[in-house]
C-alpha atoms as an extended CHARMM CRD file, in Angstrom:
* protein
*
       210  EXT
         1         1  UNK       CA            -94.5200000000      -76.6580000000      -40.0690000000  PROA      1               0.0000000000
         2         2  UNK       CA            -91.8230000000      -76.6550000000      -37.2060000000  PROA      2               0.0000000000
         3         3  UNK       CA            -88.6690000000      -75.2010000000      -37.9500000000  PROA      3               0.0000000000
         4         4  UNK       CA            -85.6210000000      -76.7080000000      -38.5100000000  PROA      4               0.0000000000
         5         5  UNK       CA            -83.8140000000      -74.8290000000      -35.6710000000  PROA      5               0.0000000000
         6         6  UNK       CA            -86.8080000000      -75.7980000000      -33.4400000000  PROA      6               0.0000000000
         7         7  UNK       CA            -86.4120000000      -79.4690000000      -34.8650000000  PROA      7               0.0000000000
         8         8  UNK       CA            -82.4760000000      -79.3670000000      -34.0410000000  PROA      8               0.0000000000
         9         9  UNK       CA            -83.2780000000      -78.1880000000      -30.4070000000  PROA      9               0.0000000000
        10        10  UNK       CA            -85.6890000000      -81.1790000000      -30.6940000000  PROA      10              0.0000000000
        11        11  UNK       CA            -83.6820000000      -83.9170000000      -31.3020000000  PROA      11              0.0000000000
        12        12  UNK       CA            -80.8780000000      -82.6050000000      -29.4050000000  PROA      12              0.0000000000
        13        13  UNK       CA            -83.2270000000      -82.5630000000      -26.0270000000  PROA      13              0.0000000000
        14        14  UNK       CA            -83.7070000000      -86.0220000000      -27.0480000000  PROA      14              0.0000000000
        15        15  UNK       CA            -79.3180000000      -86.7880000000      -27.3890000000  PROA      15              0.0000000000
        16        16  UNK       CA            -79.3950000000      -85.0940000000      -23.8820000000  PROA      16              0.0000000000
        17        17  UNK       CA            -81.8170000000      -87.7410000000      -22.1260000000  PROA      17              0.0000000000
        18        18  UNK       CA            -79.9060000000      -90.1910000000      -23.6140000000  PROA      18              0.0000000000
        19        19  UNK       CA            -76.2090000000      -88.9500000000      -22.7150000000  PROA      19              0.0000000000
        20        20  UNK       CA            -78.4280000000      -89.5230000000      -19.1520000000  PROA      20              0.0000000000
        21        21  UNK       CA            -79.5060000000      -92.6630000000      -19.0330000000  PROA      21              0.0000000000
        22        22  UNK       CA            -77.7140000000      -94.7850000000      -16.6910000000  PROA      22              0.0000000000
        23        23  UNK       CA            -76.5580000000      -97.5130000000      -19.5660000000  PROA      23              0.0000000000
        24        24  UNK       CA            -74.0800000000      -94.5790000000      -20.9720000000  PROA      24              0.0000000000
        25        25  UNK       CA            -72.3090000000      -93.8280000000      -17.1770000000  PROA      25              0.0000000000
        26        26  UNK       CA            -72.3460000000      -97.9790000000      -16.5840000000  PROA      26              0.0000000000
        27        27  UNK       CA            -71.0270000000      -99.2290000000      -20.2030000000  PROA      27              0.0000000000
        28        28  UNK       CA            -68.6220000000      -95.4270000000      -20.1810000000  PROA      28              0.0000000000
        29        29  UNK       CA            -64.9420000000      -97.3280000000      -21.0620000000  PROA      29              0.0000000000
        30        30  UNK       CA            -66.9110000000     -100.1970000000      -22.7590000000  PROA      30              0.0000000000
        31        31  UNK       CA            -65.9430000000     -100.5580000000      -26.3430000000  PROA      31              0.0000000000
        32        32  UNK       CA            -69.5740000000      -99.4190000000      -28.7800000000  PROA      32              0.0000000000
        33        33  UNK       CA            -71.0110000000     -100.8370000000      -31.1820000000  PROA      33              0.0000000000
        34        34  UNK       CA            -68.6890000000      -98.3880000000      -33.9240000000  PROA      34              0.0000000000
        35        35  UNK       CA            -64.9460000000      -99.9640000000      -34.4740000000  PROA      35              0.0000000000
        36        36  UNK       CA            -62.4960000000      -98.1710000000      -32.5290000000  PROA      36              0.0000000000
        37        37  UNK       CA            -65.0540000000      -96.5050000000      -30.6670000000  PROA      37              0.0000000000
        38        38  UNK       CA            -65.3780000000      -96.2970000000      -26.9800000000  PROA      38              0.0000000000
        39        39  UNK       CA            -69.2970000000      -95.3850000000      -25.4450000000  PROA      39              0.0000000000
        40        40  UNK       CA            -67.4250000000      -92.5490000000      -23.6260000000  PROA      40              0.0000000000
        41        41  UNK       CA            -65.7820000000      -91.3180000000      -27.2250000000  PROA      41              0.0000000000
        42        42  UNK       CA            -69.3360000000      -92.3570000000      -28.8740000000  PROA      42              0.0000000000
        43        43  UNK       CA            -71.3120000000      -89.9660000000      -26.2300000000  PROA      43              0.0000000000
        44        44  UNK       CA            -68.9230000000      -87.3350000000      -26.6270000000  PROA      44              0.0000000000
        45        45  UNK       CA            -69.4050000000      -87.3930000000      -30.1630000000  PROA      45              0.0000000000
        46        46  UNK       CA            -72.6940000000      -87.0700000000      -29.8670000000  PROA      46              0.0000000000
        47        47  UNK       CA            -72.8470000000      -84.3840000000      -27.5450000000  PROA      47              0.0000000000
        48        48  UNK       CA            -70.3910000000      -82.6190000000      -29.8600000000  PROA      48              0.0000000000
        49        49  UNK       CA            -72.8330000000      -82.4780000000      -32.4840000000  PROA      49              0.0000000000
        50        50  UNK       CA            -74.5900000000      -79.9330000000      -30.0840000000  PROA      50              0.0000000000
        51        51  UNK       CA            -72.4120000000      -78.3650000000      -28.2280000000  PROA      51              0.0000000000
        52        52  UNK       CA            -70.3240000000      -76.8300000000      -31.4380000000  PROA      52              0.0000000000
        53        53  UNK       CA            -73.2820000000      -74.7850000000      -32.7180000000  PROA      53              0.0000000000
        54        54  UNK       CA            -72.6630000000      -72.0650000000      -30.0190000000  PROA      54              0.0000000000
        55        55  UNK       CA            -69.2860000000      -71.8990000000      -30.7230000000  PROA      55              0.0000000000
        56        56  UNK       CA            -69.7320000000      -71.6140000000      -34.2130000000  PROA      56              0.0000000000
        57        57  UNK       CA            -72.4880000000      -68.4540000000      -34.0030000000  PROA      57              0.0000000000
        58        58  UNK       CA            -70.0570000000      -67.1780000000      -31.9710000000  PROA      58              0.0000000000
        59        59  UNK       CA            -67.4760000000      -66.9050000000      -35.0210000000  PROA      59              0.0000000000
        60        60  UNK       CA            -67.3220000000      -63.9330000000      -37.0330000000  PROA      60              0.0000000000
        61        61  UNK       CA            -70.0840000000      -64.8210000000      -39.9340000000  PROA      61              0.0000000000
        62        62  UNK       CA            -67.9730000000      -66.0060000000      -43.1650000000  PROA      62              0.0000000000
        63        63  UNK       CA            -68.5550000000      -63.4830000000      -46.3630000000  PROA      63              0.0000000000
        64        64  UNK       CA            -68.3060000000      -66.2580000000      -48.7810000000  PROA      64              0.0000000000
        65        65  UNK       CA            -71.3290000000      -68.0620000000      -50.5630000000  PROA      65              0.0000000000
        66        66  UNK       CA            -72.3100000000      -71.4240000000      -49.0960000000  PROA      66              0.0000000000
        67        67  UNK       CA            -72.1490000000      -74.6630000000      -49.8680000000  PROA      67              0.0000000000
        68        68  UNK       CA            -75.5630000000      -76.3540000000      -51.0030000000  PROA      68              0.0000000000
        69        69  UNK       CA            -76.2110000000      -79.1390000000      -48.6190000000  PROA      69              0.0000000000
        70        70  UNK       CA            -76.3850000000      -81.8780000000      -50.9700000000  PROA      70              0.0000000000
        71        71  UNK       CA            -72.7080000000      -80.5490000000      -52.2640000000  PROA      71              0.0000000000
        72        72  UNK       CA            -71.2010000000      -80.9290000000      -48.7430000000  PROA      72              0.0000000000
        73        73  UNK       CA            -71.7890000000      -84.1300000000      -48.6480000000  PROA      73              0.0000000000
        74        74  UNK       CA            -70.8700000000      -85.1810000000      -52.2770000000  PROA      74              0.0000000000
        75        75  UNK       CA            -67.9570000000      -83.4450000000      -51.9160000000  PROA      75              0.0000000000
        76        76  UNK       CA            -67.3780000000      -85.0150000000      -47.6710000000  PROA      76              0.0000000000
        77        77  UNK       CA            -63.4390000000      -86.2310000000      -48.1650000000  PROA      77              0.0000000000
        78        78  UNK       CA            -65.1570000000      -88.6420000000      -44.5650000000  PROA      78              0.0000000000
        79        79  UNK       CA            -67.5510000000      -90.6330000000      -46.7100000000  PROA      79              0.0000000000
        80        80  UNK       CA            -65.9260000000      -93.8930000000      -48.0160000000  PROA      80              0.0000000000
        81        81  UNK       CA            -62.3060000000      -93.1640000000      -45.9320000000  PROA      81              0.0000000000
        82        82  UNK       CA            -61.3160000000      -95.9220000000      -43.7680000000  PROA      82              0.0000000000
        83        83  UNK       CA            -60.9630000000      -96.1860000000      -39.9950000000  PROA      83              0.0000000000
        84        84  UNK       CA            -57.3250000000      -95.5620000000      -39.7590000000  PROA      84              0.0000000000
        85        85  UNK       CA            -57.3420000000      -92.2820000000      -41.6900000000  PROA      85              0.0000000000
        86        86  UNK       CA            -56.5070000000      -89.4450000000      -40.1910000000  PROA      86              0.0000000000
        87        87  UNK       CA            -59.7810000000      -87.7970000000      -40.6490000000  PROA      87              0.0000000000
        88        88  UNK       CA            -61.7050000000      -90.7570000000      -38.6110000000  PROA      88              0.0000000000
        89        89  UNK       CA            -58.6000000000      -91.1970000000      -36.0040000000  PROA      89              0.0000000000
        90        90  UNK       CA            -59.1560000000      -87.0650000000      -35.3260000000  PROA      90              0.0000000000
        91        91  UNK       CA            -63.1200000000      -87.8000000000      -35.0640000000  PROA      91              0.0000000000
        92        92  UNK       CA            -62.4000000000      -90.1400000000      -32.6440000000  PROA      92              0.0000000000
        93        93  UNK       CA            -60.2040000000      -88.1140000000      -30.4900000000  PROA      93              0.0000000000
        94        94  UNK       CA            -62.1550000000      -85.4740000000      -30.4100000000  PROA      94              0.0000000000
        95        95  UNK       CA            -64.7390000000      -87.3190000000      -28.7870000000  PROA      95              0.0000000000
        96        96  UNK       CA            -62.8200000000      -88.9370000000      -26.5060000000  PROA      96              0.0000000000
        97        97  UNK       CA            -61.6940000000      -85.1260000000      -25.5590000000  PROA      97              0.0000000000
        98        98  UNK       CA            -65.0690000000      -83.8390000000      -25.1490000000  PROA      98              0.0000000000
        99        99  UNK       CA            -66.0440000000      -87.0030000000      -22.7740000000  PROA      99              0.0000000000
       100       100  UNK       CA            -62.6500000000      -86.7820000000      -20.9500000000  PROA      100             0.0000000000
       101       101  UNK       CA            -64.9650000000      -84.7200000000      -17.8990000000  PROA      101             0.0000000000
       102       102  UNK       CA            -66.9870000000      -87.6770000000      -17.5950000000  PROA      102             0.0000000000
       103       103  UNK       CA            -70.3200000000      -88.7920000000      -18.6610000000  PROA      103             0.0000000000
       104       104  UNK       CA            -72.5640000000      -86.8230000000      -15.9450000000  PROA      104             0.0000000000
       105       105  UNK       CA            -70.2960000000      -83.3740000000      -16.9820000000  PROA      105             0.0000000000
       106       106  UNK       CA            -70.5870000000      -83.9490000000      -20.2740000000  PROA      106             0.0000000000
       107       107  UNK       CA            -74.6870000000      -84.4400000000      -19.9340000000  PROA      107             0.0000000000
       108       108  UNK       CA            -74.5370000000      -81.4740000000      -17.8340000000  PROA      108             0.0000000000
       109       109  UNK       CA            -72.7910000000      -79.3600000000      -20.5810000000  PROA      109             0.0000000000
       110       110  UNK       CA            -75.1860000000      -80.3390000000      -23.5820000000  PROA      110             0.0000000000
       111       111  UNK       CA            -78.0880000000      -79.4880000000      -21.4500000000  PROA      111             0.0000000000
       112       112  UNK       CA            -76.4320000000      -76.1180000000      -20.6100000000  PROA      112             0.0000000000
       113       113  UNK       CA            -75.2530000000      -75.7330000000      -24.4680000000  PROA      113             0.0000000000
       114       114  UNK       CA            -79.2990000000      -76.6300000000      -25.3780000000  PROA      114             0.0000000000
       115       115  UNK       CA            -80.4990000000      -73.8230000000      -22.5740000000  PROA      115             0.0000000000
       116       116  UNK       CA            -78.1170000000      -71.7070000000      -24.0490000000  PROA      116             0.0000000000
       117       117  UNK       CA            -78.7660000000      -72.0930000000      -27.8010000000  PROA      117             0.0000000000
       118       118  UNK       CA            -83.0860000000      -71.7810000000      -27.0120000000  PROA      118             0.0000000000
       119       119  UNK       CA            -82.1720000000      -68.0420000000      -27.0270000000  PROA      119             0.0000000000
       120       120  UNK       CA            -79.5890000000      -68.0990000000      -29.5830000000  PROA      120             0.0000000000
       121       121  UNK       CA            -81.1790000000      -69.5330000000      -32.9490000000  PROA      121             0.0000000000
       122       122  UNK       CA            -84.5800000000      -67.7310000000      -32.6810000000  PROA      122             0.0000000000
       123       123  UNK       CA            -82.7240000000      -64.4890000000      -32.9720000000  PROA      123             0.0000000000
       124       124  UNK       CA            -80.1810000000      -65.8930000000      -36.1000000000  PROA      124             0.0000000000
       125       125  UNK       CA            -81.5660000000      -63.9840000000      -39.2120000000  PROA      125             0.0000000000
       126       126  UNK       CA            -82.7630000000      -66.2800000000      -42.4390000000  PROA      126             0.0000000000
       127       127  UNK       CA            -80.0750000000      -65.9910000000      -44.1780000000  PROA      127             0.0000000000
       128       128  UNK       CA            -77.1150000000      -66.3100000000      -41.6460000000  PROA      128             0.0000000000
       129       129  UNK       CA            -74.1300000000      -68.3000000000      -42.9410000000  PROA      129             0.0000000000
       130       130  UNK       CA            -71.7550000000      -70.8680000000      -40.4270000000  PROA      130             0.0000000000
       131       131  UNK       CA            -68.4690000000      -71.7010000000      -40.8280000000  PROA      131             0.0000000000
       132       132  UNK       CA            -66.8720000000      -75.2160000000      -39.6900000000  PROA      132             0.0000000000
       133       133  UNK       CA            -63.3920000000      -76.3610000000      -40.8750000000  PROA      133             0.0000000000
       134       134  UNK       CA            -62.9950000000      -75.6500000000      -44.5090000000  PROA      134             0.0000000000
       135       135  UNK       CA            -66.7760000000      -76.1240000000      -45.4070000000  PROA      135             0.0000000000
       136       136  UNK       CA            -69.6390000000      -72.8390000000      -45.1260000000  PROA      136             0.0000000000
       137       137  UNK       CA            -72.9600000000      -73.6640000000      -45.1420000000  PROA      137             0.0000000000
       138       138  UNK       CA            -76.3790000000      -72.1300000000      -43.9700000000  PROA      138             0.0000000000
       139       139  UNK       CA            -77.2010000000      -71.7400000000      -40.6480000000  PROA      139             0.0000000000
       140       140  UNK       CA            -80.5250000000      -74.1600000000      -41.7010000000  PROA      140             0.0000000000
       141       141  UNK       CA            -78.4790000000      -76.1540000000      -44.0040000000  PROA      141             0.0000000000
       142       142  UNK       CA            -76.1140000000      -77.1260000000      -40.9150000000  PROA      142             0.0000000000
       143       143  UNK       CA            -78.5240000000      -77.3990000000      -38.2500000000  PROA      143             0.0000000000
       144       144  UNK       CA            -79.9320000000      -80.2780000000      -40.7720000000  PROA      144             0.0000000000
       145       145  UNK       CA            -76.5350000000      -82.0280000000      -41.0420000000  PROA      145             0.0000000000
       146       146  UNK       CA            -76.5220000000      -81.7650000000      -37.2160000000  PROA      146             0.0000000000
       147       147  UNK       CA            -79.7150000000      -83.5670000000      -36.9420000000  PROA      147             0.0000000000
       148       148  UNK       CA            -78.9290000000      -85.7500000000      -39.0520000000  PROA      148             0.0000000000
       149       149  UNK       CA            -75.5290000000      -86.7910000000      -36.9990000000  PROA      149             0.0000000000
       150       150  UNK       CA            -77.3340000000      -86.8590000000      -34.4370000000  PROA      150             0.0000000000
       151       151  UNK       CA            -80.2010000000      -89.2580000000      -34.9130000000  PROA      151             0.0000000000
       152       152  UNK       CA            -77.4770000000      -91.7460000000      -36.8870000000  PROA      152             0.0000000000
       153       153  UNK       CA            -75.3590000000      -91.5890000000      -33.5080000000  PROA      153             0.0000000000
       154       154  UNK       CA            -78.4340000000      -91.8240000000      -31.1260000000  PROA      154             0.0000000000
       155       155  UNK       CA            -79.0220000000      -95.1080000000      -32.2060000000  PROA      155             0.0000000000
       156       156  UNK       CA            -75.3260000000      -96.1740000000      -32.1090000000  PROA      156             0.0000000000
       157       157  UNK       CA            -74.7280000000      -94.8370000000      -28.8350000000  PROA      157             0.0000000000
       158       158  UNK       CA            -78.2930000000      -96.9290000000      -27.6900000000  PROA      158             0.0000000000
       159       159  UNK       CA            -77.3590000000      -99.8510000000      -29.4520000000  PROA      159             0.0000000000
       160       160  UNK       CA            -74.2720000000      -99.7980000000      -27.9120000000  PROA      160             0.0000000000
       161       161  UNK       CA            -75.4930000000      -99.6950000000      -24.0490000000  PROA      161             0.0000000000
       162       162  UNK       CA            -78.8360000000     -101.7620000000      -24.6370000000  PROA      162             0.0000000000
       163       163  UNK       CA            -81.3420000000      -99.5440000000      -24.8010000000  PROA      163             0.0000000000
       164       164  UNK       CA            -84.3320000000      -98.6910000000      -26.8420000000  PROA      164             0.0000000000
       165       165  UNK       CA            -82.9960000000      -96.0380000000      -29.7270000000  PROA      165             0.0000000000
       166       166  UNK       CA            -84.8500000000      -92.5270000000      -29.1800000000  PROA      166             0.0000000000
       167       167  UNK       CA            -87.8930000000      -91.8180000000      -31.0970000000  PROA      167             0.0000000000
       168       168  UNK       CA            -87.3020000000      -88.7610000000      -32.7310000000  PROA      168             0.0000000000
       169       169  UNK       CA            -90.1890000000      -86.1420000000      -33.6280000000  PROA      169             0.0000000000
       170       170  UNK       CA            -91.8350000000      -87.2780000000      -36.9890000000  PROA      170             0.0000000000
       171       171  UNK       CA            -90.8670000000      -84.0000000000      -38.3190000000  PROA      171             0.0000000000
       172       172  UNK       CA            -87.0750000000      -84.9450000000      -37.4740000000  PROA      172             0.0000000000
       173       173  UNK       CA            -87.1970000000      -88.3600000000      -39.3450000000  PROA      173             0.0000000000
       174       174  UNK       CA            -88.9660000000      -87.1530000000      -42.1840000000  PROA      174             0.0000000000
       175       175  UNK       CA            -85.8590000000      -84.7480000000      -42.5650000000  PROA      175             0.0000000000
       176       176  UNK       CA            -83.3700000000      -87.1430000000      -42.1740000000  PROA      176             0.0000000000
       177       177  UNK       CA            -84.9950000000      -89.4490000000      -44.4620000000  PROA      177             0.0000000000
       178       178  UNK       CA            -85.2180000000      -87.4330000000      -46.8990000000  PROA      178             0.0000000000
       179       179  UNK       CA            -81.6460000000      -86.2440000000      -46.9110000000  PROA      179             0.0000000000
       180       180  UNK       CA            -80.4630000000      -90.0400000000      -46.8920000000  PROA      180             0.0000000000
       181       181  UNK       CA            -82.2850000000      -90.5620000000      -49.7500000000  PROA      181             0.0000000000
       182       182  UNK       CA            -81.4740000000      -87.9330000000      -51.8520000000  PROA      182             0.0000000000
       183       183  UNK       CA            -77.5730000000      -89.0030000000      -50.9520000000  PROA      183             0.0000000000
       184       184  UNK       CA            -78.2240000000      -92.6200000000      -51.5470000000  PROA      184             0.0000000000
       185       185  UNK       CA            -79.6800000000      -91.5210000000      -54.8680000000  PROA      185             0.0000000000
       186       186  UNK       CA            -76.9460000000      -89.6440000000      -55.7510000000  PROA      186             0.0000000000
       187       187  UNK       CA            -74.1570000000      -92.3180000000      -54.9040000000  PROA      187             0.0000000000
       188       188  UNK       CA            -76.2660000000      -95.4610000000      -56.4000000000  PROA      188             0.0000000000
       189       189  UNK       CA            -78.7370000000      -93.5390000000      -58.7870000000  PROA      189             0.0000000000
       190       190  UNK       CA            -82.4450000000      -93.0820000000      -58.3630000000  PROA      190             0.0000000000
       191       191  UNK       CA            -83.1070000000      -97.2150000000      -59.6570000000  PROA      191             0.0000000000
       192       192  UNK       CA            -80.7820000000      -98.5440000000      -57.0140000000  PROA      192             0.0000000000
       193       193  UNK       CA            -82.9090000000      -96.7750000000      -54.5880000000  PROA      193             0.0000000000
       194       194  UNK       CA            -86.3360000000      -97.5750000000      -55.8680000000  PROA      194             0.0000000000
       195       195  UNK       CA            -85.2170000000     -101.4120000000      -56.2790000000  PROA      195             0.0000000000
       196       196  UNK       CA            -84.2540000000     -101.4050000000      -52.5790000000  PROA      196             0.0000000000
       197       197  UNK       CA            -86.9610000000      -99.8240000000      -51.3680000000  PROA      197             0.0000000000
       198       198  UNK       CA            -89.8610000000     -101.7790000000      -53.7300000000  PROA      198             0.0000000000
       199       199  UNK       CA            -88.3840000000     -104.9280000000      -55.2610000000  PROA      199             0.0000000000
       200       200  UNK       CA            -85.8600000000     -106.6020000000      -52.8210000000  PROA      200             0.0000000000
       201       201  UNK       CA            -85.0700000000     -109.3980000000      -55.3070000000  PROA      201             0.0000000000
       202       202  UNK       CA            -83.7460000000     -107.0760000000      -57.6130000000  PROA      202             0.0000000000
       203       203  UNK       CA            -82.2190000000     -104.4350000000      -54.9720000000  PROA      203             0.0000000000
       204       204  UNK       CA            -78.1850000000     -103.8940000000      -54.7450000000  PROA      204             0.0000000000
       205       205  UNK       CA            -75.9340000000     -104.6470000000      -51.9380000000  PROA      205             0.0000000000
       206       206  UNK       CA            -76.2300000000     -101.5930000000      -50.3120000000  PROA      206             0.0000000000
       207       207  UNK       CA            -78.1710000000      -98.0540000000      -50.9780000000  PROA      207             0.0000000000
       208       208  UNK       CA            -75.5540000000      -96.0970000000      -48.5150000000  PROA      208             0.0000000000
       209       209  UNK       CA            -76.0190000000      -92.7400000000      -48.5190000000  PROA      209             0.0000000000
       210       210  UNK       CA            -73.2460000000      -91.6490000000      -46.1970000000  PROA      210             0.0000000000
């Protein structure tokens, strides 16, 4: 079974050919296909989703318990709030920031920060804990929410530009599948989601799990 570190340095090699492709550079001040989102602020959201993990092993490792991944997201103040909140307005600056070098610099940096992290996560022990913001979670646990954030924005920043959305490893979208699921079945309970997925006549509006 491949790991999830291996499977995060998976699917970020894949968000690193697509920061590349020449749709990103042409469509870069173009507005995307998220409101209020530029492709340049899309891409360097994307690439942020990779390039933070350094940064954060680099932090002193928190001696608090962690979060359980399902409880960081139930708990997510970012799920539900609307575009205009200051959470989402920051979100979007901070992408714009990261893309501010351009989109061949800011390809160049992911592929340096994926180079980089190849030697760093092998050598992480099991049990080592990340801090970002007010939230602590596993190493594992985060590296999933990265993936995650990652696949979701892959296929916005494709959609956006006109090209095909990556195919992730199966491994990859088994993960994130499962995670959505188990969120979706937490917001909407289990029947919502079975109904959605097996009888669409009876099946809700939406099954949303972020």
């Amino acid at each position: 079974m491949t790991s999830t570190r291996q499977l995060f340095l998976d699917v970020a090699t894949s968000a690193a050919a697509l920061l590349r492709a020449p749709a990103v550079a042409t469509r870069w001040n173009a507005d995307s296909a998220l409101p209020k989102f530029t492709v340049s602020g899309l891409a360097g959201h994307l690439a942020w989703q990779v390039t933070i993990v350094s940064r954060l092993l680099a932090d002193h490792e928190p001696e608090v318990k962690p979060t359980s991944l399902l409880e960081h997201y139930t708990q997510a103040v970012w799920i539900g709030a609307s575009l205009d909140d200051d959470l989402n307005v920051g979100i979007r600056q901070i992408g714009e920031a990261t893309a501010a070098g351009g989109p061949d610099e800011l390809a160049a940096r992911v592929e340096a920060a994926i180079e980089e992290l190849n030697g760093l996560l092998p050598a992480e022990p099991a049990g080592r804990i990340v801090r970002m913001a007010s939230f602590v979670l596993s190493l594992d646990d985060f590296l999933t929410t990265r993936i995650l954030e990652i696949a979701v924005h892959s296929d916005d920043l494709a959609v956006s530009v006109g090209v095909p959305t990556p195919e992730l490893p199966a491994a990859a979208t088994d993960a994130v599948l499962v995670l959505l699921t188990r969120l979706a079945a937490h917001r909407h309970g289990p029947t919502a989601v079975l109904r959605a997925l097996s009888r669409p006549e009876r099946a809700p509006a939406t099954i949303a799990g972020i």
